[in-house]
C-alpha positions in Angstrom: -22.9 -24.9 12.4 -22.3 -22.5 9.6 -25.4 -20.2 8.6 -25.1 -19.2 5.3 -27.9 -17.2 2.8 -29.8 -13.8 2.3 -33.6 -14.0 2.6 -36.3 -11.1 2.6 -39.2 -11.3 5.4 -41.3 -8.6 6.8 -42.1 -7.5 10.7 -46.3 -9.0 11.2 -48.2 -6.5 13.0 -47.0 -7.7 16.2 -43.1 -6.9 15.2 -42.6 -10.8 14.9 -40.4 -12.1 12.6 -39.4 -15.7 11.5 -36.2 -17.1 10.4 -35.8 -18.7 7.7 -36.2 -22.7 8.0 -32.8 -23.6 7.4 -32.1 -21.0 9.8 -33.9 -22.3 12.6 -32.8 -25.9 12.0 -30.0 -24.9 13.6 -30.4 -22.4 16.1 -33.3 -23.8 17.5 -35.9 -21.7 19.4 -34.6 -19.3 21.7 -32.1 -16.6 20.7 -29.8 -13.5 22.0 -30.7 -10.3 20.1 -27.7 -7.7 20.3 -27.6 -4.6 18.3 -24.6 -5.5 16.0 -22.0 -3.5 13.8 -23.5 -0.9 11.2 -26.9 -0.3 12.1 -28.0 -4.0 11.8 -29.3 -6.4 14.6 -27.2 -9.6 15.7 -28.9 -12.9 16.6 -27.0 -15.9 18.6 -28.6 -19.1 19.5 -29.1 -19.2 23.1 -27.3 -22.7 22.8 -24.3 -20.7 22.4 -24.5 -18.8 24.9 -21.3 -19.8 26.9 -19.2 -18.3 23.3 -21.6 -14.9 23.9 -20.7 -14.7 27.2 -16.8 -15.6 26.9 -16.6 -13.2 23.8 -18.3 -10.2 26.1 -15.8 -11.1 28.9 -12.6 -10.8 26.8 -13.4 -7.5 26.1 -12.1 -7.0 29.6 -14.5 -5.0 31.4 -11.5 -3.0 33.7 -10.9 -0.7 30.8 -14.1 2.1 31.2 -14.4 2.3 27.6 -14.7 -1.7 27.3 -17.3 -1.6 30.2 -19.1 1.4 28.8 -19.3 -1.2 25.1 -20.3 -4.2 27.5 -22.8 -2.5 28.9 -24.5 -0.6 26.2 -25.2 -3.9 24.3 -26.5 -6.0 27.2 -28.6 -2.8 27.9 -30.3 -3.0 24.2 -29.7 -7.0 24.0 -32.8 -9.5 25.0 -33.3 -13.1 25.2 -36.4 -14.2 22.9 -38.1 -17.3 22.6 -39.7 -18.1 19.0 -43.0 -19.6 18.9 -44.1 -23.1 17.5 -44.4 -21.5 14.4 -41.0 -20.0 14.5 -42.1 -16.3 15.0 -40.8 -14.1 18.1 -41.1 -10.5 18.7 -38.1 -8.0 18.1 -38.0 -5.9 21.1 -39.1 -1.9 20.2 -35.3 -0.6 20.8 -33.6 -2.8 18.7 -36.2 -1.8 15.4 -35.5 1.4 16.5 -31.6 1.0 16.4 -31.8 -1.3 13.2 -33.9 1.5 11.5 -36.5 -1.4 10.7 -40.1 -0.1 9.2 -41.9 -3.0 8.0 -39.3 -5.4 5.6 -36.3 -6.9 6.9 -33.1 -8.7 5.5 -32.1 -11.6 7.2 -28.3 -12.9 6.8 -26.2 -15.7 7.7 -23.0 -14.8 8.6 -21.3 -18.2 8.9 -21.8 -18.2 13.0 -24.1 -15.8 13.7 -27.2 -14.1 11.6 -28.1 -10.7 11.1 -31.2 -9.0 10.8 -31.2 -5.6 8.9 -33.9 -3.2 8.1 -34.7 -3.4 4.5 -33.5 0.0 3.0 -30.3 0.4 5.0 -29.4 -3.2 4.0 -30.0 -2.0 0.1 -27.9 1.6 1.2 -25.1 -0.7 2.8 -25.3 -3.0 -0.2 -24.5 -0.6 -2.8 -21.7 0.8 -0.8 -19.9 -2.5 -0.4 -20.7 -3.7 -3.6 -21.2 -7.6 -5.2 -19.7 -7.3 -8.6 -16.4 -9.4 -8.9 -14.1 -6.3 -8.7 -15.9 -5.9 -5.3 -15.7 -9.4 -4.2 -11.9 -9.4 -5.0 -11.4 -6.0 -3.0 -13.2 -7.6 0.0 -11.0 -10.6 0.0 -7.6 -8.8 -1.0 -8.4 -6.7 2.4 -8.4 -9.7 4.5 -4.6 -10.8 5.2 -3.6 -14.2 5.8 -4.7 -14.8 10.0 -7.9 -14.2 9.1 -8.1 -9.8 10.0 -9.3 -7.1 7.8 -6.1 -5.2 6.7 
């Protein structure tokens, strides 16, 4: 599965959202929300929730401050089932988190998708740039195995 593409939706007045076609194509119906890495929401298919769960459990939960980062994002996770329309509902604490007001950026990410709120996607954007002096800084700062240098 590779998820790949930037679309714009907007929360209904019910805080649904749908992905984008393609999108759901793939992941199916039912989906783990996570807050994710700069102020953005993750989503996983529930279908892959054996890679969730083995990627939360080598984290290595006898180290406090790994338990204390397991248990923060299970606490603001949820499992959500889309509609036959392809809508679900974002639970209250993840907008909150994700900073979300009404429009909302919606990302592949090769293996998982984010979901941003609209302005801090533009903020976040800017900052990392997408000229081709920005791509090629991007990819000169990830080495050879694959890690950000």
């Amino acid at each position: 599965m590779i998820l790949l593409g930037n679309f714009q939706h907007s929360l209904d007045d019910k805080n649904r959202i749908r992905l984008p076609s393609k999108f759901r194509e793939k992941l199916g119906s039912e989906y783990i929300l996570v807050p994710g890495t700069q102020g953005c929401i993750w989503l996983y298919p529930l279908s892959s929730e054996g890679d969730f769960i083995n990627m939360m459990n080598d984290i290595g939960e006898f180290n406090p401050s790994n338990a204390e980062a397991v248990r923060t994002i299970a606490s603001m996770g949820s499992l959500v089932d889309a509609d036959s329309q392809g809508r679900f509902m974002l639970p209250d604490g993840l907008i909150t988190f994700a900073k979300i007001k009404k429009d909302v950026r919606i990302i592949g990410t090769i293996k998982k998708v984010e979901i941003w709120g609209e302005e801090a996607y533009v903020e976040y954007s800017k900052k990392v740039g997408t000229t081709p002096a920005d791509i090629d800084r991007i990819y000169e700062n990830i080495d050879k195995s694959g890690k950000k240098q």
